[in-house]
C-alpha positions as CSV (number, residue, x, y, z in Angstrom):
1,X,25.9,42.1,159.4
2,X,28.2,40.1,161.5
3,X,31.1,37.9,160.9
4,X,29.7,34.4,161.5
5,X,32.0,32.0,159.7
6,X,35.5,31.1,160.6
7,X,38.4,29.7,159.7
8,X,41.9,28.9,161.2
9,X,44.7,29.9,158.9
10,X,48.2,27.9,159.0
11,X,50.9,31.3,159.6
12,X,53.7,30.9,162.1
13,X,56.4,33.6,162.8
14,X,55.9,37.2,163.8
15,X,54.0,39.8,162.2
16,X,50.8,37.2,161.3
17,X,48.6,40.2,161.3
18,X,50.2,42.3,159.1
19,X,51.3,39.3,156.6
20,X,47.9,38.4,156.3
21,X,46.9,41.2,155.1
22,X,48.7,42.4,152.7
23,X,49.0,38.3,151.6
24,X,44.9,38.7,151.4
25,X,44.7,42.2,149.9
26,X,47.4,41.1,147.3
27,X,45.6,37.7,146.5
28,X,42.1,38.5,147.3
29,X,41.0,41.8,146.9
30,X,37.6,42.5,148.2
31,X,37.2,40.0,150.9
32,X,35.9,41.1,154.1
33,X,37.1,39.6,156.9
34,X,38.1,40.3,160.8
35,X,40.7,39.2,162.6
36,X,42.0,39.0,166.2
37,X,43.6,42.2,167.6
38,X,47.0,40.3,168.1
39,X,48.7,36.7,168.5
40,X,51.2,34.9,170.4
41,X,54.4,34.5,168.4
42,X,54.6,30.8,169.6
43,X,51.1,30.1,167.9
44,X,50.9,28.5,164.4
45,X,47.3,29.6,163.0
46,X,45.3,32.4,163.6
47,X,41.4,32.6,163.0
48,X,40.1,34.5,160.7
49,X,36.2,35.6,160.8
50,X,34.8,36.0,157.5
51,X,31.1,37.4,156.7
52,X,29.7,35.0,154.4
53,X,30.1,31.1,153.1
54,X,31.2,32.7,149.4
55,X,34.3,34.5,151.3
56,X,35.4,31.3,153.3
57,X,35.2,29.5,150.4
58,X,36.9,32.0,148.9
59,X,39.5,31.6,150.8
60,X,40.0,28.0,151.5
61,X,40.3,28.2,147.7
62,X,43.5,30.6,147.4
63,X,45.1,29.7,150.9
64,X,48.7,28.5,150.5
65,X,49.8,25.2,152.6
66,X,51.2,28.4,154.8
67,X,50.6,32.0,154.5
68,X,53.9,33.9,153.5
């Protein structure tokens, strides 16, 4: 199964990666996702690839106005 679905996540600062995931494996345990191998520091969203329309709604449901 591939990740087919995506969605751009509002997350400035360094470290987006690793605050995503412990953000999403803190708020939403379970959810499979993918995400890019790295990111600019300068960029304000990341995308996130997610497997299913239940995940990205999901997580359009718990997202914050910005990740933490």
């Amino acid at each position: 199964m591939t990740y087919k679905y995506g969605l751009v996540v509002p997350i400035v600062g360094p470290h987006k990666i690793k605050r995503f995931k412990s953000w999403a494996s803190n708020t939403l345990p379970g959810l499979d996702y993918n995400l890019p191998m790295q990111t600019p520091i300068v960029t304000t969203s990341m995308t996130v690839r997610l497997r299913s329309v239940e995940d990205k709604a999901r997580l359009e449901a718990a997202l914050p106005a910005l990740v933490p």
